[in-house]
C-alpha angles and dihedrals in degrees: 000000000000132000089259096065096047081048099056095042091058091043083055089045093064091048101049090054094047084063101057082045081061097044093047098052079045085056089047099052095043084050089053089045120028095022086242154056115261114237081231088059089046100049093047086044091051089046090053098052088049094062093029082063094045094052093049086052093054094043092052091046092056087051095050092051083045086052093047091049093047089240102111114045099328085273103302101153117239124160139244139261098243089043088051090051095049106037085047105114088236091062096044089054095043090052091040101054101032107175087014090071128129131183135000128318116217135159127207107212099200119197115283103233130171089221115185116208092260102043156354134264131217092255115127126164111338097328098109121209111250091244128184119235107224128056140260119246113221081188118034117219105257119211112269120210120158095076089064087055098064140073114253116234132170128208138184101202140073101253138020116235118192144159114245112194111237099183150015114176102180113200095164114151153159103277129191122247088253115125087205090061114098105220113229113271121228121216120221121174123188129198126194112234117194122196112195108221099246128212119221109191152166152146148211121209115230144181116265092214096045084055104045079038105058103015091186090080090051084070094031090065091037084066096038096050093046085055088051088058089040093050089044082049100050085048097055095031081068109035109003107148106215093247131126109322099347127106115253089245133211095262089053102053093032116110116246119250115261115185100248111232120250104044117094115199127192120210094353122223140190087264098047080046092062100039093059082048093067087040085059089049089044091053101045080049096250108116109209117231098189149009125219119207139159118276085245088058104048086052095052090060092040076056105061123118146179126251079271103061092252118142114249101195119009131058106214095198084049136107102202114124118244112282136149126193112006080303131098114255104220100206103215117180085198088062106086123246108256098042146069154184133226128172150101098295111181090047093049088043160045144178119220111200108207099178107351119218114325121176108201126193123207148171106172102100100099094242092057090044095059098033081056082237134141138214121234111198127176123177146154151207134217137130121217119228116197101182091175122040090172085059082069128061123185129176139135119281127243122258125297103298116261125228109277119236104241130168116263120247099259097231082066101048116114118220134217117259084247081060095234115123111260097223085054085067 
């Protein structure tokens, strides 16, 4: 079907209409003047709804076909004219009393809009706004990144209760074959650690009709809502301080960074800082297995270059994921900028999802009832474990890196006028 056609029905539609409009002020004035409707009025009338009805038919079919195709609309339902004209409450009395009839018939065809609730579109008539079919976001999704570190866990109660090891003073040690002899005695202290299951939760109020009226946005907020609890998570997962209803977090728990001895660095940077990290976690027998830093940070260090401008680190024509150190680098916009992380996290760690992720839809609360509103609530339940704080190190990172002294390629070395290399004295 072409535009041409559609054109041309709708063309045949109006006039169509135009013609029972007719019909109707003729039965008016034969009303006013004779008492009655001529057979001759009712047969032509007749004649004109007919093919009023079949023209509507053939209109709303052509759009349906346009819907399905995605050319007219992306498929959000409107009706037609002629539906508009028959279904009108005018039409339907004057067809209904016939002789009976008193008065004028008129129908106001008012512009056919797809309104929000916040503003208006271009659309008039039948000349239907090109509109775009998703949504724009006022808040893009961030990535989100804690919740991958960590080992999953489920539970079915209220609160987490675990042993966390204090203390292990090893004295073991070669002994002689002497009953006298007393054998060195180890020392081992425990601690019981309990993690209260936390709610994060929110909700947004809705019309019930621009809900049952365009169903795309009922799974539209349901995204958006369950990004709202994994953002809060994220949030709390990190730096969540224990109180009140707040996880104990990740920063919290983490052990400061401490230099290790035995390593001497000269001009410290951010890379030397988290390398000395992993060397903490190594020492206290924890390996660490990643680093999480703030997007600014991480490109500070992509950013490093040698006293001739070349990149130390990063290849800007190249694909590979962020990683330093042999370790993967987690960008988080909810850890501050300044600081970092660096541990094993699945082994300090784990999530206990209590009830993951529910959207829940009401309108039982009075004022929705009778605002015809509803109440869109999503919500969760975990509790967050952290079994080693010494797994995890935290700290705040050097200064901005330096360039780094490298040799010069030698094509691009000058030379003295006395043609000997200047570095060479």
């Amino acid at each position: 079907m072409s535009e041409q056609d559609y054109k041309q029905a709708v063309k045949d539609l109006e006039a169509a209409t135009d013609e029972v409009k007719r019909f109707a002020d003729t039965a008016k004035m034969e009303l006013g003047n004779l008492g009655k409707v001529s057979d001759e009025t009712k047969q032509r009338a007749d004649k004109a709804l007919t093919e009023m009805h079949s023209l509507s038919t053939r209109v709303m079919d052509l759009e349906q076909k346009n819907a399905r195709r995605g050319q007219h609309d992306q498929g959000l339902a409107r009706r037609s004219l002629g539906q508009i004209v028959v279904e009108s409450d005018e039409i339907k009395t004057l067809l209904s009393e016939g002789e009976r009839f008193r008065g004028r018939a008129a129908v106001e065809v008012k512009a056919i809009t797809s309104a929000s609730s916040t503003g208006s579109s271009g659309t008039t008539g039948l000349v239907v706004a090109d509109r775009r079919p998703d949504i724009v976001q006022a808040v893009p999704n961030r990535l989100l990144t804690i919740r991958d570190l960590l080992m999953p866990g489920t539970t079915s109660s209220n609160a987490i209760d675990y042993v966390r090891e204090t203390l292990f003073d090893i004295k073991a040690a070669p002994v002689e074959e002497n009953p006298s002899k007393i054998k060195p005695q180890s020392e081992i202290t425990f601690e019981l650690v309990t993690q209260g299951v936390k709610t994060i939760a929110h909700f947004v109020a809705a019309s019930r009709q621009i809900l049952a009226d365009a169903p795309m946005l009922t799974s539209y907020i349901d995204g958006r809502l369950r990004y709202g609890l994994a953002l809060a998570e994220e949030e709390q997962l990190l730096n969540g301080d224990g109180t009140g209803q707040n996880l104990h977090g990740l920063m919290t728990q983490a052990t400061e960074y401490v230099a290790p001895a035995g390593v001497t660095v000269r001009n410290e940077t951010i890379i030397d800082r988290l390398r000395l990290a992993m060397l903490q976690a190594t020492l206290a027998q924890y390996p660490a297995t990643g680093h999480v830093l703030n997007p600014t940070d991480w490109a500070s260090i992509e950013l490093t270059k040698d006293d001739y401008s070349r990149y130390i680190f990063a290849n800007p024509t190249g694909l590979a994921g962020p990683t330093l150190w042999g370790l993967p680098v987690a960008e988080s916009l909810s850890m501050k900028a300044g600081t970092f992380l660096t541990g094993a996290f699945a082994y300090a760690a784990q999530i206990f999802d209590r009830e993951t992720a529910i959207v829940a839809i009401s309108t039982e609360d009075r004022d929705n009832f009778v605002k015809n509103m509803v109440t869109i609530l999503a919500e969760e339940r975990l509790a967050l474990a952290v079994y080693r704080p010494q797994a995890l190190i935290k700290g705040r990172v050097a200064s901005a890196p330096p360039s780094v002294k490298a040799p010069l390629d030698p094509s691009r070395k000058k030379k003295n006028d006395d043609g000997k290399d200047p570095e060479e004295g």
